[in-house]
Every structure is written in structure tokens, then in C-alpha cells.
C-alpha positions as YAML, in Angstrom:
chain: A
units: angstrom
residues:
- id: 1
  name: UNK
  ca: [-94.26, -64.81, 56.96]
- id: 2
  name: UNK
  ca: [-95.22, -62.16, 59.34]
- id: 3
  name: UNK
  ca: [-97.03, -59.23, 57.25]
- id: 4
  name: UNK
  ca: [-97.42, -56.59, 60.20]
- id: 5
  name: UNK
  ca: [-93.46, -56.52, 60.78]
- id: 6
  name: UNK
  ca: [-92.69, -53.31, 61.56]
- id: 7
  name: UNK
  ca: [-88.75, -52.74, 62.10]
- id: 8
  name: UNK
  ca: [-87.84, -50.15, 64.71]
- id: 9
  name: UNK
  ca: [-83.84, -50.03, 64.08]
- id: 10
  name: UNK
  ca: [-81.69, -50.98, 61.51]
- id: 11
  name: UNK
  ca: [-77.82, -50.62, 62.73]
- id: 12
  name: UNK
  ca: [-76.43, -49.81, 59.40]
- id: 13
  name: UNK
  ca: [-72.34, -50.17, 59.33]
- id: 14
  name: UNK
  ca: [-71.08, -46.87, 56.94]
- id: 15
  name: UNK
  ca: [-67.13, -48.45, 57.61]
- id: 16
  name: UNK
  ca: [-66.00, -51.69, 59.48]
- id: 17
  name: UNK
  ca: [-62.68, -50.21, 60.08]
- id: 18
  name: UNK
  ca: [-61.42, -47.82, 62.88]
- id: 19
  name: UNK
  ca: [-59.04, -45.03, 63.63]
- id: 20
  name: UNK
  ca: [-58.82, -45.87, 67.55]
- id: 21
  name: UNK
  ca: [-57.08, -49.11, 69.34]
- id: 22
  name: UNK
  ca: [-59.38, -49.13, 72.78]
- id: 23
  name: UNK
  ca: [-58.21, -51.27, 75.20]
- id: 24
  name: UNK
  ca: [-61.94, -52.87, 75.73]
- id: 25
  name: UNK
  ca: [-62.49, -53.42, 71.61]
- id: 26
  name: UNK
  ca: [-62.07, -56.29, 70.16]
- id: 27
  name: UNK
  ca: [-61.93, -53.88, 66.80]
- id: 28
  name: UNK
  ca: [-58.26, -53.73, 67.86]
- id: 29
  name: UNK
  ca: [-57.70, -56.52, 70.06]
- id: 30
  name: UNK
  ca: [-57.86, -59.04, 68.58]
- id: 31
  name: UNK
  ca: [-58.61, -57.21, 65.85]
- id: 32
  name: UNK
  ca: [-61.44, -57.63, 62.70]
- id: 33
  name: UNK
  ca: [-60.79, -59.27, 60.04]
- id: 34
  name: UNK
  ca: [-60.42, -57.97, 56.66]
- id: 35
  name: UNK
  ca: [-63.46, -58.60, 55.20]
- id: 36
  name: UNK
  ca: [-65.16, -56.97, 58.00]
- id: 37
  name: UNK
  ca: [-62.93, -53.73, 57.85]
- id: 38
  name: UNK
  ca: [-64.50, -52.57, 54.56]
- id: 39
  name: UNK
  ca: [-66.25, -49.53, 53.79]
- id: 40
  name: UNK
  ca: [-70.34, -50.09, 52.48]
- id: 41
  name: UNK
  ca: [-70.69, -48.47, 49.13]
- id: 42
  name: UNK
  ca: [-73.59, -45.94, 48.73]
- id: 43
  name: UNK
  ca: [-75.51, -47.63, 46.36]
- id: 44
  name: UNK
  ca: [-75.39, -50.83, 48.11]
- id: 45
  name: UNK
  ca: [-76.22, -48.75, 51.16]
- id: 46
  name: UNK
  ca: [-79.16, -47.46, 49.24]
- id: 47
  name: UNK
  ca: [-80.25, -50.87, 47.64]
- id: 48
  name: UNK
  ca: [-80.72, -52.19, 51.23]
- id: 49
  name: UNK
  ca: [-82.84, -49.36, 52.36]
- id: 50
  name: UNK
  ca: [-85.49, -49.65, 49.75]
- id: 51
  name: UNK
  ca: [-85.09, -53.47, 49.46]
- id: 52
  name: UNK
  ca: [-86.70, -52.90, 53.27]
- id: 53
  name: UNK
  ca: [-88.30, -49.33, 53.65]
- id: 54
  name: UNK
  ca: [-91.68, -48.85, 53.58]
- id: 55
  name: UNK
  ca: [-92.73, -52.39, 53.37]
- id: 56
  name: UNK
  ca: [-91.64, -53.19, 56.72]
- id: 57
  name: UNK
  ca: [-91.63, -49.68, 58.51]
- id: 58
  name: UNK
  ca: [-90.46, -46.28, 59.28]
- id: 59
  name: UNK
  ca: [-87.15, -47.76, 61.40]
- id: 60
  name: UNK
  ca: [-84.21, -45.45, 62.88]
- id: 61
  name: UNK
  ca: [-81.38, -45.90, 60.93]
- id: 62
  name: UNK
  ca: [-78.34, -45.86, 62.60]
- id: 63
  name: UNK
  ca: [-74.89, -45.17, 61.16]
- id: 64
  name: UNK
  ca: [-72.94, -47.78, 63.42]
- id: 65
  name: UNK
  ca: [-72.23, -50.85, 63.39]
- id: 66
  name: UNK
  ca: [-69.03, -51.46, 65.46]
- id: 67
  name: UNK
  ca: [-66.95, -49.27, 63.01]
- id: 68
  name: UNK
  ca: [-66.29, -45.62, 62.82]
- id: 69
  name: UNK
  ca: [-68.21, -44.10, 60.32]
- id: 70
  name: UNK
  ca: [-66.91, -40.94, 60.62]
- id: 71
  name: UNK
  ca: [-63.54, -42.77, 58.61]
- id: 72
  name: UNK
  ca: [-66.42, -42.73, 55.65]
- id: 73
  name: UNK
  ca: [-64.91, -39.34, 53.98]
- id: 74
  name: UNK
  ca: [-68.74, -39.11, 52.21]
- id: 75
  name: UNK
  ca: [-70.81, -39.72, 55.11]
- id: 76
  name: UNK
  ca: [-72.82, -36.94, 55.24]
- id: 77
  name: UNK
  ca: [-74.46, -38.31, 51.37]
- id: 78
  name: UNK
  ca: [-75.46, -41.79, 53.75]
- id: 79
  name: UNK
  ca: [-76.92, -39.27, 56.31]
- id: 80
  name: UNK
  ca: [-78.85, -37.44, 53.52]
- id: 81
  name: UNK
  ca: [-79.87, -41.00, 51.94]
- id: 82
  name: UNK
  ca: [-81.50, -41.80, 54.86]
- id: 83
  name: UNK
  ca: [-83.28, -38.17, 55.24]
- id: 84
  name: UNK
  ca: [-84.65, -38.05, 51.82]
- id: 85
  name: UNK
  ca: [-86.60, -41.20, 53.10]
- id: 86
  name: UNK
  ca: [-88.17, -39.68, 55.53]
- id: 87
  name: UNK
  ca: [-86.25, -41.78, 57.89]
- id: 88
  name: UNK
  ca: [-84.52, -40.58, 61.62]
- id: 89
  name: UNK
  ca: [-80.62, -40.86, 61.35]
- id: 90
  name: UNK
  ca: [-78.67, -41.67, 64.19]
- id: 91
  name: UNK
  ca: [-74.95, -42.07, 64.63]
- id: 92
  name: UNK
  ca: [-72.29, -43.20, 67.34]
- id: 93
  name: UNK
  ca: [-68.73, -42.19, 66.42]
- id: 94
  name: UNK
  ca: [-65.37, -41.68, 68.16]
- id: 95
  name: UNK
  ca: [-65.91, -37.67, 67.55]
- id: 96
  name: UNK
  ca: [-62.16, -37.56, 66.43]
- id: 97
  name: UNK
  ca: [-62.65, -36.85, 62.67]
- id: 98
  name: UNK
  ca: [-65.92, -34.55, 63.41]
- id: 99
  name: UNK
  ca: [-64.85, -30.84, 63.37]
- id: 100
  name: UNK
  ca: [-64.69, -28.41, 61.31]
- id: 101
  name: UNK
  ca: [-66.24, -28.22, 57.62]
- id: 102
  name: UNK
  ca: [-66.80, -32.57, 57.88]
- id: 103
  name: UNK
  ca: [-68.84, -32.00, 60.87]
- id: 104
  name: UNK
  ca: [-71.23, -28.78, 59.61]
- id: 105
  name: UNK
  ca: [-71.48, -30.90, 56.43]
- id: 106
  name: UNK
  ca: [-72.82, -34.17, 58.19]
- id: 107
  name: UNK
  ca: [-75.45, -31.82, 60.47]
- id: 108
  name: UNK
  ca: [-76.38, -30.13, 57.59]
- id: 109
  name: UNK
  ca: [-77.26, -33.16, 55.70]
- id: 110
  name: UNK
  ca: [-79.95, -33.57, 58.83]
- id: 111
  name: UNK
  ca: [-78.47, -36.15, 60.98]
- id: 112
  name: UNK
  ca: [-81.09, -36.05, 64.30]
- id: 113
  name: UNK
  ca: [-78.28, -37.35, 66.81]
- id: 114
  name: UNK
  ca: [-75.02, -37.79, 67.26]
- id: 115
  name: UNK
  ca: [-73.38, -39.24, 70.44]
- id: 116
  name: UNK
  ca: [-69.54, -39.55, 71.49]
- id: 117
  name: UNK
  ca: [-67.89, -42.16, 73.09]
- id: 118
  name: UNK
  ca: [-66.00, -40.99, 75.74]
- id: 119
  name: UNK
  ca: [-64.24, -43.41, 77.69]
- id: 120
  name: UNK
  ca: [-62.64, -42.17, 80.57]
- id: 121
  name: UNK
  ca: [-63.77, -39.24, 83.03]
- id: 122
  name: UNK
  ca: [-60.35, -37.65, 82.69]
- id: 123
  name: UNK
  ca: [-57.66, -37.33, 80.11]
- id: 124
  name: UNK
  ca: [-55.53, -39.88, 81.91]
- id: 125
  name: UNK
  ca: [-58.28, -42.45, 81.96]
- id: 126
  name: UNK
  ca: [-59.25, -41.59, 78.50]
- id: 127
  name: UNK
  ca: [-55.52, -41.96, 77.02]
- id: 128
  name: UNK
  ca: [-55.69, -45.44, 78.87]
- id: 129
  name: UNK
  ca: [-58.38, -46.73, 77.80]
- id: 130
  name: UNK
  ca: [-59.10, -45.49, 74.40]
- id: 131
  name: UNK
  ca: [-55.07, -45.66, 73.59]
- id: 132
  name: UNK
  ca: [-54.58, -41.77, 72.15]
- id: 133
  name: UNK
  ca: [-54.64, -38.66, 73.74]
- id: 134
  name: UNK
  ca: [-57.82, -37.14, 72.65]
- id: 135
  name: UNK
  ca: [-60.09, -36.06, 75.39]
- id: 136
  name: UNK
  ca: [-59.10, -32.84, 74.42]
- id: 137
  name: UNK
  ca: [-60.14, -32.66, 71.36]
- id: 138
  name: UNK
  ca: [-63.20, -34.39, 71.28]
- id: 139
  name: UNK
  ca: [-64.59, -31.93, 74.73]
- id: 140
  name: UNK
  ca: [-63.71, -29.08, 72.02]
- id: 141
  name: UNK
  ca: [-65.24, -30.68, 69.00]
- id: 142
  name: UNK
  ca: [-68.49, -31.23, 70.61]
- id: 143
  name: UNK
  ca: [-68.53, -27.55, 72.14]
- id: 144
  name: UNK
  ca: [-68.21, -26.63, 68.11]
- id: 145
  name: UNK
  ca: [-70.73, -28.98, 66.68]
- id: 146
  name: UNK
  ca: [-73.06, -27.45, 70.07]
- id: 147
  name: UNK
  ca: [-72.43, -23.99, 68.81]
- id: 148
  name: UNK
  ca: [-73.46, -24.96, 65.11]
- id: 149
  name: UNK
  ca: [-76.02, -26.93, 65.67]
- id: 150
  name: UNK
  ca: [-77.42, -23.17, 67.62]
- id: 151
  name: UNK
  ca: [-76.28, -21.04, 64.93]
- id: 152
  name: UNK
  ca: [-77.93, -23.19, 62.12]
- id: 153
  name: UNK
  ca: [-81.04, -23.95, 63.79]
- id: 154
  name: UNK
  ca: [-80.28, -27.73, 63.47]
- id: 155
  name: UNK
  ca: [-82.56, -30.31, 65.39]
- id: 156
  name: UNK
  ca: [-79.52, -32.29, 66.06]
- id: 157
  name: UNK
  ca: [-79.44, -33.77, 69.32]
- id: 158
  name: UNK
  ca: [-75.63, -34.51, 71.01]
- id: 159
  name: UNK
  ca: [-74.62, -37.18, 73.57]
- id: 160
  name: UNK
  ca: [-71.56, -38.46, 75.67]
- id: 161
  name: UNK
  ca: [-71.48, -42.05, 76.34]
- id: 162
  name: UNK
  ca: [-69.37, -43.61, 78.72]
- id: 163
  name: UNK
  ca: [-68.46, -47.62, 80.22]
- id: 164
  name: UNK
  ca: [-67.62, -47.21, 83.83]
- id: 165
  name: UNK
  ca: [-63.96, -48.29, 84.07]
- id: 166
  name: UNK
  ca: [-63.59, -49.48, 88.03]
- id: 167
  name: UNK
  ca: [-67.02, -50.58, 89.59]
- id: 168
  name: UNK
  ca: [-64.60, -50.41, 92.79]
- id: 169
  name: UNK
  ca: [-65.30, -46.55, 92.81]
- id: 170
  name: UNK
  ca: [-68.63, -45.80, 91.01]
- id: 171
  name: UNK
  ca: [-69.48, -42.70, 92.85]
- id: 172
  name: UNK
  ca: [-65.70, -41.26, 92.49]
- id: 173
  name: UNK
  ca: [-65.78, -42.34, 88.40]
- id: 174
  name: UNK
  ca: [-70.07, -40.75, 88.02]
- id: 175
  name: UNK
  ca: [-69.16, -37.31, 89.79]
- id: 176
  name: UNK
  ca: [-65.33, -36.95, 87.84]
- id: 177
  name: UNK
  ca: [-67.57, -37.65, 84.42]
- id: 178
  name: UNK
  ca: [-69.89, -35.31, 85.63]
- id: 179
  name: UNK
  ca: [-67.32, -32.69, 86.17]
- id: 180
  name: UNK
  ca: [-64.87, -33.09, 83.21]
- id: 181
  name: UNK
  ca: [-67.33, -34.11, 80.75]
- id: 182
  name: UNK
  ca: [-71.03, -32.97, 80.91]
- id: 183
  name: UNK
  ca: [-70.16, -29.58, 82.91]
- id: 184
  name: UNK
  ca: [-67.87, -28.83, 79.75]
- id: 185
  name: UNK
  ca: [-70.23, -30.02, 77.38]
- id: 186
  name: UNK
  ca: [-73.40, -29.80, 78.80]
- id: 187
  name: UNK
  ca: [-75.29, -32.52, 76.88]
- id: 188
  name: UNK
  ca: [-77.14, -36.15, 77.22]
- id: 189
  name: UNK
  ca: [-74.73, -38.39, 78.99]
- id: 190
  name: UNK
  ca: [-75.25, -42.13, 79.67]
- id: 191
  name: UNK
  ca: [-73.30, -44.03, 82.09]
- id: 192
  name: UNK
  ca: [-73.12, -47.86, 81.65]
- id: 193
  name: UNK
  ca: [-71.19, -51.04, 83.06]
- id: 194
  name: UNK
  ca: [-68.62, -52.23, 80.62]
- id: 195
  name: UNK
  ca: [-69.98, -55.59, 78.37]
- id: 196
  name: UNK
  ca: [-67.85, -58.12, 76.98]
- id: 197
  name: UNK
  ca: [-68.56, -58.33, 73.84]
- id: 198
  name: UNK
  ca: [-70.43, -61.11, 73.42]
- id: 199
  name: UNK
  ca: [-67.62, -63.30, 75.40]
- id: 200
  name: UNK
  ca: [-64.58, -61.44, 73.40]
- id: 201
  name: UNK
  ca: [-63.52, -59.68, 75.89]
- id: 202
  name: UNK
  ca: [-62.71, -60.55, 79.31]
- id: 203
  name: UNK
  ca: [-64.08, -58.06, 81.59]
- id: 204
  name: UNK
  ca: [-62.69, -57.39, 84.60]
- id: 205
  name: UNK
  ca: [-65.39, -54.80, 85.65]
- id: 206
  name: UNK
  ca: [-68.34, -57.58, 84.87]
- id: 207
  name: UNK
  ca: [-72.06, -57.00, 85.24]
- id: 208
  name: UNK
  ca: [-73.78, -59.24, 88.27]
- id: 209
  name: UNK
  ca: [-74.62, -62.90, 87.09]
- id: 210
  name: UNK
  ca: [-78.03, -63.32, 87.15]
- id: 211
  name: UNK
  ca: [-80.17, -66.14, 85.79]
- id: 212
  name: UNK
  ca: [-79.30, -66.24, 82.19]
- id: 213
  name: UNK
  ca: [-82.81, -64.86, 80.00]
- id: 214
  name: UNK
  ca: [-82.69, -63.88, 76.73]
- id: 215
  name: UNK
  ca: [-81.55, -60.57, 75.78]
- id: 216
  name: UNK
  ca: [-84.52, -60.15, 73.76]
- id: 217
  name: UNK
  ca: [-82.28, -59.15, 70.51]
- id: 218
  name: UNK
  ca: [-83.30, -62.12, 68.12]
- id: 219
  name: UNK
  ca: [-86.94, -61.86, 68.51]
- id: 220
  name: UNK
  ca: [-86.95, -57.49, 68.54]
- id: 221
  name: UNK
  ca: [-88.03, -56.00, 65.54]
- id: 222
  name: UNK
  ca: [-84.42, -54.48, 64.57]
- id: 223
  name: UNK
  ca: [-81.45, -55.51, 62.58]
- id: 224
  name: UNK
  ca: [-77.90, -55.09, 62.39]
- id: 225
  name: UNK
  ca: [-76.10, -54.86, 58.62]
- id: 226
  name: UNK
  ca: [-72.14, -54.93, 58.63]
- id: 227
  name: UNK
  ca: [-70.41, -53.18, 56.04]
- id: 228
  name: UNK
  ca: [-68.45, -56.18, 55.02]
- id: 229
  name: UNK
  ca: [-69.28, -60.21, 55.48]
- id: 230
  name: UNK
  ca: [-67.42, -63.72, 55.28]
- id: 231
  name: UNK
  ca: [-65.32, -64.66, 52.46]
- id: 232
  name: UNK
  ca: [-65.34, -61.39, 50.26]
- id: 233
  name: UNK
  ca: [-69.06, -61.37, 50.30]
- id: 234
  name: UNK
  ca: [-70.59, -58.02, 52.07]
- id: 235
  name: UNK
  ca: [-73.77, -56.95, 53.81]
- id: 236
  name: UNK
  ca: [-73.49, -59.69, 56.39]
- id: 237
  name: UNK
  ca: [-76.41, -59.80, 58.77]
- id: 238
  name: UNK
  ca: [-75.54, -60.80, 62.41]
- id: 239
  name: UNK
  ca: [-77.77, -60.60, 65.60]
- id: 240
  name: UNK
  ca: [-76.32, -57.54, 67.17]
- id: 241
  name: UNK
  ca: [-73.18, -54.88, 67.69]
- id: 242
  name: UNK
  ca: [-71.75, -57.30, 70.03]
- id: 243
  name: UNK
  ca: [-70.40, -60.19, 68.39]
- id: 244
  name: UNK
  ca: [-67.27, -58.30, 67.26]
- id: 245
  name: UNK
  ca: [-63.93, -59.80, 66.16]
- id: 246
  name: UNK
  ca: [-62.74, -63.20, 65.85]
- id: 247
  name: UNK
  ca: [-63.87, -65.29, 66.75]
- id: 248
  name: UNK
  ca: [-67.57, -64.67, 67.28]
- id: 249
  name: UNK
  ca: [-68.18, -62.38, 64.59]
- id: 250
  name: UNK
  ca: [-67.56, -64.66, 61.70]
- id: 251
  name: UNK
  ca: [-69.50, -67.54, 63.26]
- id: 252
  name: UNK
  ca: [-72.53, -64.78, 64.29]
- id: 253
  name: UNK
  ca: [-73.41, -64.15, 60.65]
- id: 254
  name: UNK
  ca: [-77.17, -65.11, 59.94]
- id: 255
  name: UNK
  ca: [-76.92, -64.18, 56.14]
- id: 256
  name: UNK
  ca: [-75.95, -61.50, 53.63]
- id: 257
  name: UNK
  ca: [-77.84, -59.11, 51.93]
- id: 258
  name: UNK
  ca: [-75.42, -58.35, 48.61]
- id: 259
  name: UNK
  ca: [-77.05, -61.06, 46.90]
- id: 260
  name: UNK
  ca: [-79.86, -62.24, 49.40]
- id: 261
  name: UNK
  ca: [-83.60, -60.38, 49.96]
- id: 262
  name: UNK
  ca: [-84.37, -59.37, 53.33]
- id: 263
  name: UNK
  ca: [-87.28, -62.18, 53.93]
- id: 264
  name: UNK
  ca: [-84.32, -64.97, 53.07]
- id: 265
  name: UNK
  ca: [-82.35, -63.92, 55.52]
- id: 266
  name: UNK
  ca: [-84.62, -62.75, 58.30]
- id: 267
  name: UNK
  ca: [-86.69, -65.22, 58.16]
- id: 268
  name: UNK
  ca: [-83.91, -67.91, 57.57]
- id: 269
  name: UNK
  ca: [-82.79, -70.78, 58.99]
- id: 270
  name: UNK
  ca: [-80.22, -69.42, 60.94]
- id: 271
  name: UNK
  ca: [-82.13, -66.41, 62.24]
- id: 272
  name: UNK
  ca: [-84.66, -68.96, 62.82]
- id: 273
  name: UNK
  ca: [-82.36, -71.26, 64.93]
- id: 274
  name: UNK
  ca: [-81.37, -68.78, 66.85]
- id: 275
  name: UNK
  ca: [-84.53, -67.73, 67.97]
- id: 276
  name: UNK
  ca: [-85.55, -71.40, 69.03]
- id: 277
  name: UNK
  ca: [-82.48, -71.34, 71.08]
- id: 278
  name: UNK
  ca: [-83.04, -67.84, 72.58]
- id: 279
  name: UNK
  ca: [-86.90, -68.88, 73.47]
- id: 280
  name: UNK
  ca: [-86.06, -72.17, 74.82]
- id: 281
  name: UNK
  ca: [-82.88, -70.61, 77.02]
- id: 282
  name: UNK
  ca: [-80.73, -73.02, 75.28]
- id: 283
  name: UNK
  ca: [-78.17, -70.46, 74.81]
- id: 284
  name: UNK
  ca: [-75.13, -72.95, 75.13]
- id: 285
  name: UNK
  ca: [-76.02, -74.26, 71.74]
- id: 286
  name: UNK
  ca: [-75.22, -70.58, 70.21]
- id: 287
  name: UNK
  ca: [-71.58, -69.95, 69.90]
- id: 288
  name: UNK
  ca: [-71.67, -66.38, 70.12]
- id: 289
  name: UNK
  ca: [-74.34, -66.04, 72.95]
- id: 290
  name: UNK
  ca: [-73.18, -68.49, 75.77]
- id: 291
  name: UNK
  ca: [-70.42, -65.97, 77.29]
- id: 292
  name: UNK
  ca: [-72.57, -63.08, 76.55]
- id: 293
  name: UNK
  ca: [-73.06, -60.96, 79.83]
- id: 294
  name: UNK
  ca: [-76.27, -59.40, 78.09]
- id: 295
  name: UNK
  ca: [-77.80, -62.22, 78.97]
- id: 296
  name: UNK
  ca: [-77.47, -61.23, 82.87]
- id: 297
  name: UNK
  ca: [-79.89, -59.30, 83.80]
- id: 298
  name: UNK
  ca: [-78.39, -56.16, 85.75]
- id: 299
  name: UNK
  ca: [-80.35, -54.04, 86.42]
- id: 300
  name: UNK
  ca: [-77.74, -51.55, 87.71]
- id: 301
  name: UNK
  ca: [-76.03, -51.45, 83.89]
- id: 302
  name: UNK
  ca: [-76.98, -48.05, 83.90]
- id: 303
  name: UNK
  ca: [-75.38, -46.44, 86.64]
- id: 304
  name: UNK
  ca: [-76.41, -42.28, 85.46]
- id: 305
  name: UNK
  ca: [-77.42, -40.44, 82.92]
- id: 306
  name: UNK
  ca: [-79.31, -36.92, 82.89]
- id: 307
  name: UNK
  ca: [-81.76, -38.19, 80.28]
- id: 308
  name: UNK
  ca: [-84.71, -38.85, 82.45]
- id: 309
  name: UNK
  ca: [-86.68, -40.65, 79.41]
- id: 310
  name: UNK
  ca: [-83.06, -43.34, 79.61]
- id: 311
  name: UNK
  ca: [-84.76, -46.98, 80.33]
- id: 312
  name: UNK
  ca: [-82.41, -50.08, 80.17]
- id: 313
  name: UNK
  ca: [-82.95, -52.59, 76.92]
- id: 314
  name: UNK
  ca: [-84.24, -49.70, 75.10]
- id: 315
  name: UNK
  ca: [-82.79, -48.04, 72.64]
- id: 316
  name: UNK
  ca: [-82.11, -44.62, 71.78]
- id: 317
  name: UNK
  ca: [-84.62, -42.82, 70.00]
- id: 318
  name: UNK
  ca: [-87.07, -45.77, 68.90]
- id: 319
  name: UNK
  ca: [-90.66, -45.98, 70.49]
- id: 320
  name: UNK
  ca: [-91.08, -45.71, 74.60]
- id: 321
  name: UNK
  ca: [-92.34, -49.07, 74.30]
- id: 322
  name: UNK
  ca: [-89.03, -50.86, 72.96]
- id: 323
  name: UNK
  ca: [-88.07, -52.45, 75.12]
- id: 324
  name: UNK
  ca: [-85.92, -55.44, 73.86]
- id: 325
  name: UNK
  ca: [-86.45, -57.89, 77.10]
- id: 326
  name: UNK
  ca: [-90.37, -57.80, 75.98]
- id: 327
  name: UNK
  ca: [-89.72, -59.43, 72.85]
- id: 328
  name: UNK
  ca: [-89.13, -62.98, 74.29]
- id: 329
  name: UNK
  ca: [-91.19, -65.50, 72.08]
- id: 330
  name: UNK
  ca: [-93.05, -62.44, 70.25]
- id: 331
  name: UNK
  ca: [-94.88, -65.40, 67.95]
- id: 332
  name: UNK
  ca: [-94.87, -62.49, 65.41]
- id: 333
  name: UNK
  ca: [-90.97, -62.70, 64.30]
- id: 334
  name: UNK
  ca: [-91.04, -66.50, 65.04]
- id: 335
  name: UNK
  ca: [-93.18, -67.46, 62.08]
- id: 336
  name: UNK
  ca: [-91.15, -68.96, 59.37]
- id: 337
  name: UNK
  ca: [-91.88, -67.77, 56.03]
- id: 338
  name: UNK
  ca: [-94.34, -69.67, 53.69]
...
């Protein structure tokens, strides 16, 4: 067993569930099932951070998952569980339920960033693709989280994050974003080409098919915890954020951490397996990785973004040198534990 492992990110799933229906989600279409819809309880939340923090590092903790955590009506005591720690919070939400006293509570508790999905570089586009009529609301509820976050003195960053919806008309969809959504808002944006969830989804505005390579997930010193897990058990472990829904998401799990300790589960069979297969580029023997379009190396996923530090494969807020695509047969995270 690897000593030295350091974890950079742990993607932490507050709630499986979700208060949108976007037309790209398998969260809606064809839906989660209901063990995966759950909400985590604190003190399991809790129990897994100190089951893995500081023995294996300092991570970001991110309140994710591929649920809405802002549906978690105590979320700001998860954010301050992870500050009393010591520990960076981040979180990716809908922005729908984050105004008003929710939202100063949840900055308050010290959350370090926050970013908004906003798909769609219009109302229109947004009601289409996201199914409700929100744009609206969430342009004015980051404008009132801006304005608190100045008022308070908060160290909370904001972002906008949005899947390009026609690659036919990149330029036309960057510069209407750039108008209708940073010019209002005036925050970091990113601007990526729509995935597919890990073959759920059938995308119709697909990255370019490269040679397939490993996306560098199973060997990267990260993991991703979902609320809920298979058969009424919780915690499940699974590679990533994109095997979501049926039927991927079930078959994807590499363990559960209810009843299991980290090492049994990291450095399990199944993790195990799947990093043979990701090393060797046997990635038809993975269920949940053959259709992936992560592993096509585009390097035009991200099309703009006024964050000049914004690399592809690296993730938000972890160390410059993070890159996931470097952690291909990292011998580190391949040694089975004895």
C-alpha cells in the first residue's frame, strides 16, 4: 500500500437528488435510481472525512457529486465541517435555491467557491436546455451572493459554467454568453464541449474522436463519494461524476464506504481492475468507460473562459500540477495493498 498518497479532491455528494430536468442529464433522463437520490447524513459525511483526512492529505472537498446540494436544507453545517478541518470547500450547484438568507448562511460558513451552471447563453436556450425558466433568476442571485460576498469581506470566489449547445456556431454561442452572462455577472466563466456522460447520453454536439488514452481518472489521486449506493447500502465509491444514471452508474461502483475503510476500497479489486484496464488501453473490458468521450482527447473541449490559470484535465482549485492525463500508470496508486 502506497504510504505517500496524497489525495488532491474528494467529490463529496451532499444530495443525489435534483430540482432541475436538463435535457443533457441523465439525473432526469433516464433518471437515477432511488438509492442514488438520497441525501448523505452529516455524521456519515463527517465519518468519511476523518476516516481519510490527514492521513492521506489536505484534498479539496467538493460538495458535488452529480446532485444538487443546494436541495440539502443544512448545507452550510457540511460547508463548515469541511472548514473546521482546515480543508478548501468547493461547490457546483444549479444556483436556483441560493438567495437570500440560505445563500449568506452557506458563504458565511466559509465556502471558498461556488460556481453556477448555466446552460444556455440566453433565456430561450437556457429554458431549453435546462427545462425551467430560470436564467433570470440565477443572473440575479449571483449579482446578490457578488454583493455579499463584498459587503462581508468573504474570500468566496464565483463562477458560471457553461456546455456549448451547437458546435455549428461556436463564435455566435462564446460572444452571446459573453454578453448575457459574464457582462451581467462579471465573474470566472468556463466554456466547454458538451460530454456524454460516460456513454449515457447521446451527444449530438460530440467532442473530435481521437485515439482513445486514458482519461487519467483511475490512477489521479482524487475520489468521488455518492451520497447513496446499490441495494440500500450508501457511500458508494465510483471512478468519477460521469457515470450517472442507469445504466452505468450502478455497474461503475468500486465499493462503499458505510461499512468499508478507505484502503479496502481504494485499493480494491475493482479499483484495481480498473486501473489495469485503463493502463493497458483495454477500455472495452470496462462497461462504463468504452463509450466515454473523455477518453478522446480534444483538445478544443475548452472553447473560452476568462480564467487565464484554466488548463484542460485539471481541476478547479487543486495544485497547477494536476493534471489528470499525467497520471497514466503513476506506479504509486497501482500498488495493491499488503
Amino acid at each position: 500500500m502506497n504510504k505517500n498518497l496524497k489525495l488532491q479532491r474528494i467529490v463529496m455528494e451532499v444530495f443525489g437528488g435534483c430540482n432541475y430536468t436538463c435535457q443533457m442529464c441523465p439525473q432526469s433522463n433516464p433518471g437515477r435510481g432511488k438509492n442514488f437520490t438520497r441525501k448523505m447524513h452529516l455524521k456519515e459525511f463527517e465519518r468519511i472525512l476523518d476516516m481519510i483526512i490527514p492521513k492521506y492529505g489536505s484534498p479539496i472537498i467538493n460538495l458535488e457529486g452529480s446532485g444538487e446540494p443546494t436541495m440539502a436544507k443544512d448545507l452550510y453545517d457540511y460547508v463548515h465541517a469541511v472548514k473546521k478541518r482546515g480543508l478548501k470547500c468547493y461547490m457546483y450547484c444549479n444556483g436556483a435555491n441560493l438567495r437570500g438568507e440560505f445563500m449568506k448562511k452557506v458563504i458565511d460558513a466559509g465556502i471558498d467557491f461556488i460556481r453556477f451552471s448555466i446552460i444556455g447563453y440566453n433565456r430561450e436556450i437556457y429554458k431549453k436546455w435546462m427545462n425551467i425558466d430560470n436564467f433570470n433568476l440565477i443572473i440575479q442571485n449571483i449579482k446578490e451572493a457578488k454583493e455579499y460576498i463584498k459587503d462581508t469581506g468573504s474570500n468566496c470566489q464565483l463562477s458560471t459554467y457553461h456546455l456549448v449547445t451547437d458546435n455549428s456556431q461556436l463564435t455566435y454561442e462564446v460572444e452571446e454568453y459573453k454578453k448575457n452572462v459574464i457582462k451581467e455577472t462579471n465573474v470566472l466563466s468556463y466554456i466547454w464541449k458538451m460530454h456524454n456522460w460516460s456513454g449515457n447520453y447521446e451527444n449530438k454536439n460530440a467532442r473530435k474522436k481521437t485515439d482513445r488514452k486514458s482519461c487519467g481518472r483511475p490512477n489521479a489521486p482524487e475520489l468521488t463519494v455518492r451520497a447513496g449506493g446499490k441495494e440500500g447500502r450508501t457511500a458508494a465509491v465510483v471512478p468519477c461524476c460521469q457515470t450517472l444514471g442507469p445504466p452505468n452508474e450502478e455497474k461503475s461502483i468500486l465499493g462503499h464506504l458505510d461499512k468499508n475503510n478507505f484502503e479496502d476500497v481504494y485499493y480494491g479489486d475493482k479499483f484495481m481492475e480498473l486501473r489495469k484496464a485503463h493502463d493497458n488501453k483495454n477500455f472495452d473490458k470496462i462497461d462504463y468507460c468504452k463509450d466515454c468521450d473523455f477518453l478522446y482527447q480534444d483538445p478544443e473541449i475548452l472553447i473560452w473562459s476568462n480564467d487565464k490559470t484554466a488548463k484542460i484535465n485539471h481541476m478547479l482549485g487543486t495544485d497547477e500540477n494536476f493534471i489528470l492525463t499525467d497520471y497514466n500508470k503513476k506506479e504509486n496508486l497501482n500498488e495493491k495493498k499488503g
